[in-house]
N, C-alpha and C positions, 0 to 999 in steps of 0.2 A: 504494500500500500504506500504510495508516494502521497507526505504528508509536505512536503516542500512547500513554503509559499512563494511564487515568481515574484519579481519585480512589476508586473504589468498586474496582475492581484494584490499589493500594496498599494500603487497606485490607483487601482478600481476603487480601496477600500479608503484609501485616503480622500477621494474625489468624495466621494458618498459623503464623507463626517464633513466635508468644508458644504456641500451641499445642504444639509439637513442644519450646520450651522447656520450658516446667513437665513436659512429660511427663520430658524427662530432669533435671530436680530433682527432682522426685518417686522415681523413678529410683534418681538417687545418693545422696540422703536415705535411702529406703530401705534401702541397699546398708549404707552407711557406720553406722549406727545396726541395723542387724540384725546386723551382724560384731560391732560392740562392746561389746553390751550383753550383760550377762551375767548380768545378778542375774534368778533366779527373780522368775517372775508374782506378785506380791502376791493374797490374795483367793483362790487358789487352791482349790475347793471337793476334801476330800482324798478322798474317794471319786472321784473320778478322775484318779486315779495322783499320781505326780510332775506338776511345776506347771513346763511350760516354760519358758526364758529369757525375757527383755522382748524379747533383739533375736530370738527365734523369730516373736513374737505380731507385733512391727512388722512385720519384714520378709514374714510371710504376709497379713498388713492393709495394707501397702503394695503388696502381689503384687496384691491385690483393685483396689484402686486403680488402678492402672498399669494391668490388664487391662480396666477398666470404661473408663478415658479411651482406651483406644485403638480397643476395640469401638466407640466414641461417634464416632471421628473417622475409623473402616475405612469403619463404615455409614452415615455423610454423605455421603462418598466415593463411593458406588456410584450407577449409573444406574438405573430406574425397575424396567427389566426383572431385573436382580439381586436386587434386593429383595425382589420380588415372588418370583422365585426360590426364592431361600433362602428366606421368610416360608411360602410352598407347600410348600417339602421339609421343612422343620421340626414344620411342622403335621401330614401327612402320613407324614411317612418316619420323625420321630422318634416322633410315638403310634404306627406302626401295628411299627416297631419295639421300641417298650417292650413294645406287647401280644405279638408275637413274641417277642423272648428273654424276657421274665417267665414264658410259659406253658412255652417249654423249659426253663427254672431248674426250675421245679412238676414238671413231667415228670421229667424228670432226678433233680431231691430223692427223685420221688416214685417211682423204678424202685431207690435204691437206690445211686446212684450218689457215686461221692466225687468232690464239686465242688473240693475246695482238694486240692492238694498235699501228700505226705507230709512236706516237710521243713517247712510248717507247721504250727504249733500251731491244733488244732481248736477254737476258743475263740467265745465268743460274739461276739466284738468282729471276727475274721476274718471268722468269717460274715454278720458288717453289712458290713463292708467287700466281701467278694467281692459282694453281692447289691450295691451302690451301684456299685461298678465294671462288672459283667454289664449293669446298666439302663444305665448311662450307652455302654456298647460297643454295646451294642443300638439304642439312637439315632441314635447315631452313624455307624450301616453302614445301619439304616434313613433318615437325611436323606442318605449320599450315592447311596443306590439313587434316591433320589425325585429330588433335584438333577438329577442325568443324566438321568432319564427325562422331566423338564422340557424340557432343554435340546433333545435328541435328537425329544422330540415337537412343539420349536418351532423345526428348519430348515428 
């Protein structure tokens, strides 16, 4: 049994720990500088609204961040047929679910129906939001119909 570690396996494993570090300074930079920061956004254009805090704007631009580096090192991670996978259900399952719930929002708008909740406010700005959350739910049920139907058509 060759228990050897090469040179090109301490570098994998050294890569890994400087990886997994910055992700957690990124992290707690994040964290610690979105708690504390408090003074309003500078710049703020006033037609839309109040100007969030600075540690709001970091810590959702740090959220970006953190979620970008770990997508980067999930999907290294995976083996050929995963990829492939997801890259097919995505394609598939999330277009053919946009086109499906987009066309039941239309429907639905269109018979009449009250898409938001009465204890919200029916405002222009809800109904951007509810139509970006429905397309993104829609995707979402549409890549994991297609995912499974991957897997399931490939035992």
């Amino acid at each position: 049994m060759n228990t050897e570690i090469t040179a090109a396996d301490a570098v994998a494993a050294n890569q890994k720990k400087m990886d997994d570090l910055t992700v957690v300074l990124c992290a707690l930079t994040v964290v610690v500088v979105g708690v504390s920061a408090t003074a309003a956004t500078p710049f703020w254009p006033e037609a839309w609204g109040r100007a969030p805090s600075i540690g709001v704007v970091v810590l959702a631009a740090g959220l970006a961040v953190f979620l970008a580096l770990h997508t980067l090192y999930w999907w290294r991670a995976l083996d050929e047929a995963a990829k492939e996978a997801h890259k097919w259900a995505w394609w598939w399952g999330g277009n053919l679910g946009f086109v499906a719930g987009g066309a039941a929002v239309i429907i639905a708008a269109l018979a009449g129906v009250n898409l938001l909740p009465a204890a919200l406010p029916h405002t222009d700005a809800a109904l951007i939001a509810l139509g970006v959350a429905a397309a993104f739910a829609a995707q979402a049920v549409g890549y994991g119909i297609a995912w499974c139907g991957w897997w399931i058509a490939r035992r």
